[in-house]
C-alpha positions in Angstrom: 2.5 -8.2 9.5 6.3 -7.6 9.9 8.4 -6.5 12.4 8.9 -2.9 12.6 13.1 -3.6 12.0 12.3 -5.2 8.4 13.3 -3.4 5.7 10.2 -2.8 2.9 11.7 -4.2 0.2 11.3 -7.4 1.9 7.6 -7.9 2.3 7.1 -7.0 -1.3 6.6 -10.3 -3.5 4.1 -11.6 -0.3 2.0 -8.5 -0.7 1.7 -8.6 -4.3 0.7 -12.0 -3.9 -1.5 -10.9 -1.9 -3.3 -8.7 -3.9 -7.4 -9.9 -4.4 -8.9 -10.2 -7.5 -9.9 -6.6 -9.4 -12.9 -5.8 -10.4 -13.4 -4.3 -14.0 -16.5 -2.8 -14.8 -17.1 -4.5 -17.9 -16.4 -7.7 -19.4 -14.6 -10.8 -17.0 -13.0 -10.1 -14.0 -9.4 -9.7 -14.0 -7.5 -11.8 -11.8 -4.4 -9.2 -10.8 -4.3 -5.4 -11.8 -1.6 -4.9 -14.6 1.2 -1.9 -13.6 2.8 -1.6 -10.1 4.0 1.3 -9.1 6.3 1.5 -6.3 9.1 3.8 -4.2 13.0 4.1 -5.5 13.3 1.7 -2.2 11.5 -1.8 -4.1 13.9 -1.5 -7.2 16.2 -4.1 -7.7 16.6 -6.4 -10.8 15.1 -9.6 -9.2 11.9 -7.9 -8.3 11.8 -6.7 -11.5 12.4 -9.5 -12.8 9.9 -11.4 -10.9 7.3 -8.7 -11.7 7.6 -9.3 -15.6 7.7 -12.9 -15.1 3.9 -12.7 -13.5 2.9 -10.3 -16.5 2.7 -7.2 -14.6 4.1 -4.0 -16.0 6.5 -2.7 -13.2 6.9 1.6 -12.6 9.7 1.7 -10.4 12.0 4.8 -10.4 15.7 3.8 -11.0 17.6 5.4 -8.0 20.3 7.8 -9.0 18.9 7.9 -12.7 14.6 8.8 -12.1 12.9 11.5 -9.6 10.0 9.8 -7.7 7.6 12.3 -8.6 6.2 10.9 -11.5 5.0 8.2 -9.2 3.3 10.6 -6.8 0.4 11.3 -9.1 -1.5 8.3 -8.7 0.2 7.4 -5.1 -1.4 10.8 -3.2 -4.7 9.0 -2.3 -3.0 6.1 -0.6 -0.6 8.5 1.2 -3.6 10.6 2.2 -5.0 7.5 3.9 -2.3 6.5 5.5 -1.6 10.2 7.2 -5.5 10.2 8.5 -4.7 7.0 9.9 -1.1 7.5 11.2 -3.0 10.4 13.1 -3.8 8.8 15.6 -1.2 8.2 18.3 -1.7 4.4 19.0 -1.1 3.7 15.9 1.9 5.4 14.9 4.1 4.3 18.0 3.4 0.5 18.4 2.6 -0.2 21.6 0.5 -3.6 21.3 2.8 -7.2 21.3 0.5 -8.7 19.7 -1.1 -8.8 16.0 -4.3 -9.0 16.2 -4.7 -6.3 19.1 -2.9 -3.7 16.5 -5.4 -4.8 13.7 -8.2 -4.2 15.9 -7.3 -0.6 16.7 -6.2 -0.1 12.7 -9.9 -1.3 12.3 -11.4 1.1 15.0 -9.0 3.6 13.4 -10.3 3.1 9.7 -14.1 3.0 10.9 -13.6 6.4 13.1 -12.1 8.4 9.8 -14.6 6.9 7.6 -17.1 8.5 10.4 -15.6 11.8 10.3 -15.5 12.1 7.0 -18.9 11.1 6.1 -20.6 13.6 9.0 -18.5 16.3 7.2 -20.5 15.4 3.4 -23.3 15.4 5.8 -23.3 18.9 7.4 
């Protein structure tokens, strides 16, 4: 977790490293996935750079030269996800000093959606 005055771009090479293992459904088990895809925000040649030096394929639109909407295709779900959980109020505005009480209602927040939207397959 980062400070809400932190620009994105600067949290980016500790959360691909801290990206678990991937499952594959056949065959051994890959240890990273293999393309990142990522906002016009995250481009810059050193992350670039560093990306291709781990072996992962980077997909990050160029500002001024690419339109982000190729990348929306395959971001919608993770958008999605994070709207259901933006939706509630605690968590949008943060209001808790310390970590581990905001994980705790990001936790309560994840488990009430998954709730809802298993009672709607349900019904």
């Amino acid at each position: 977790m980062s400070g809400a005055n932190l620009h994105d771009s600067q949290a980016f090479k500790p959360l691909i490293l801290a990206i678990p293992a991937v499952r594959s459904r056949r065959g051994p088990r890959r240890r990273r996935p293999v393309k990142v895809r990522a906002d016009k925000a995250y481009f810059s040649a050193d992350h670039v750079a560093w990306l291709r030096g781990r072996g992962l394929i980077p997909r990050i639109a160029r500002p001024g030269i690419e339109s982000g909407e190729r990348l929306g295709r395959h971001r919608w779900k993770i958008e999605r996800s994070i709207a259901w959980l933006f939706g509630y109020r605690r968590l949008t505005v943060r209001y808790e000093r310390k970590r581990s009480h905001f994980l705790a209602f990001l936790g309560f927040a994840a488990a009430l959606t998954c709730y809802k939207k298993l009672a709607k397959l349900a019904t």
